[in-house]
BADREN-76095 format. One record per residue (C-alpha): residue number from 1; x, y, z. Coordinates in nm, 2 decimals, always signed. Layout:
<dotors>
+-------+--------+--------+--------+
! lumdo !      x !      y !      z !
+-------+--------+--------+--------+
!   NUM !      X !      Y !      Z !
...
+-------+--------+--------+--------+
</dotors>
This chain:
<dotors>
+-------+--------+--------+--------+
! lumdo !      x !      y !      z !
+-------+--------+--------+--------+
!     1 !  -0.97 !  +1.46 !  -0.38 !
!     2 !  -1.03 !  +1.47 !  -0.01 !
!     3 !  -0.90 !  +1.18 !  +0.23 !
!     4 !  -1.22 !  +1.10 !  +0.31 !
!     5 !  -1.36 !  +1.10 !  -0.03 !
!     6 !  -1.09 !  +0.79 !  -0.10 !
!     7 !  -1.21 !  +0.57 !  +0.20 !
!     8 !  -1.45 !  +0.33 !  +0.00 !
!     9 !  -1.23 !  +0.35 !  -0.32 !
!    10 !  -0.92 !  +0.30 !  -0.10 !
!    11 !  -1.06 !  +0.00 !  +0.07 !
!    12 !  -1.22 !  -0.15 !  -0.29 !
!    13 !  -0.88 !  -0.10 !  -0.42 !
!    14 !  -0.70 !  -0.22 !  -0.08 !
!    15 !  -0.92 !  -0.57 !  -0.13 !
!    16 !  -0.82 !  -0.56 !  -0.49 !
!    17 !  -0.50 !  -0.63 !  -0.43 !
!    18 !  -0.33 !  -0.99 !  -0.36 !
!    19 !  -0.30 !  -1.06 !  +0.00 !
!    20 !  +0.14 !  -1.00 !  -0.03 !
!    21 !  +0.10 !  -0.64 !  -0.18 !
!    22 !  -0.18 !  -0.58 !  +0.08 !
!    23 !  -0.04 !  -0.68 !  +0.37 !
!    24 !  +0.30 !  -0.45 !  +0.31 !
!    25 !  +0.08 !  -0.15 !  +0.22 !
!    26 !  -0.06 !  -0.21 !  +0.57 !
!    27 !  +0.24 !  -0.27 !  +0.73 !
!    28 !  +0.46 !  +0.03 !  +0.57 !
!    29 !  +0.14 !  +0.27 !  +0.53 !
!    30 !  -0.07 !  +0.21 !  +0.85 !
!    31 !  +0.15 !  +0.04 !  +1.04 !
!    32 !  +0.45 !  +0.29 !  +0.94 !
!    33 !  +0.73 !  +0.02 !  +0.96 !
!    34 !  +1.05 !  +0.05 !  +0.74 !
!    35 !  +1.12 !  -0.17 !  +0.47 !
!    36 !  +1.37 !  -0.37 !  +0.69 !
!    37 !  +1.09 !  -0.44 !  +0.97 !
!    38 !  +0.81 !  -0.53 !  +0.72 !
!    39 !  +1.04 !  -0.79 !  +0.54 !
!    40 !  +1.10 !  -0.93 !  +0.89 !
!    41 !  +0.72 !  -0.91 !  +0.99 !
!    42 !  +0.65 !  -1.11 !  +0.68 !
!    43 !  +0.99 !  -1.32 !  +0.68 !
!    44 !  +1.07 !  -1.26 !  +0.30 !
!    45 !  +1.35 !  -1.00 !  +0.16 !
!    46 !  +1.35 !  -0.64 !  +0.16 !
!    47 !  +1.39 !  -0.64 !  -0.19 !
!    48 !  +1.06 !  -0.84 !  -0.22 !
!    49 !  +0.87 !  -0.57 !  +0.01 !
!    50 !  +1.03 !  -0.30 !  -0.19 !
!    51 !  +0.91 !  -0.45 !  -0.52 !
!    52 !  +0.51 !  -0.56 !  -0.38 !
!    53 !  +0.50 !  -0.18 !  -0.24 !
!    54 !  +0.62 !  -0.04 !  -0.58 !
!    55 !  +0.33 !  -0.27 !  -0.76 !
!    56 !  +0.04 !  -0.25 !  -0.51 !
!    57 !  +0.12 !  +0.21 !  -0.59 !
!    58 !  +0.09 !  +0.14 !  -0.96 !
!    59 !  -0.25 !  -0.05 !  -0.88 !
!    60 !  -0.39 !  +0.18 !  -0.64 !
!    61 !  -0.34 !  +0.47 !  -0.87 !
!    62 !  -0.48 !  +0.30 !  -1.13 !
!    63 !  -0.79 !  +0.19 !  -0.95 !
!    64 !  -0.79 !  +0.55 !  -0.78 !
!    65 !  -0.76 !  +0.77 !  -1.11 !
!    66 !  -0.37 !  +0.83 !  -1.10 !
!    67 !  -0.44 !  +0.97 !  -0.72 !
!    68 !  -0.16 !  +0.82 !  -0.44 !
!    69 !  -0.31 !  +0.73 !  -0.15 !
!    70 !  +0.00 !  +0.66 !  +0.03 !
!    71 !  +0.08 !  +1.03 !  +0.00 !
!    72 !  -0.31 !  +1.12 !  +0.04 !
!    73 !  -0.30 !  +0.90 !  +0.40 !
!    74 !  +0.04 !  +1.07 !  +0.48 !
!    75 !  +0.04 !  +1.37 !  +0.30 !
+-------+--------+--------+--------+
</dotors>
């Protein structure tokens, strides 16, 4: 699937998510910050950015078809 076929599937899935997961997807995705800069962005641990990224993957792949957007965006 092409990047820009996952724009409006990517952003339905994107608003899917709760705000927390969302906004470190942004952050770490879009905003390409490391764990250690998003957890201080947000003011919670990097444990709890590392464990919100690793749900809001398993829910965009799911709502994408088992594609990874991260890697699609990056990739």
């Amino acid at each position: 699937m092409a990047a820009g076929q996952l724009t409006g599937k990517l952003a339905g899935a994107l608003a899917g998510l709760n705000r927390g997961d969302r906004d470190v997807v942004l952050l770490s995705v879009l905003g390409d910050l490391s764990h250690a800069e998003v957890a201080a962005a947000l003011g919670v641990p990097a444990g709890t950015v590392a464990s919100r990224l690793n749900r809001a993957r398993k829910q965009l792949r799911k709502a994408l078809g088992d594609v990874n957007p991260l890697e699609e965006i990056h990739g």
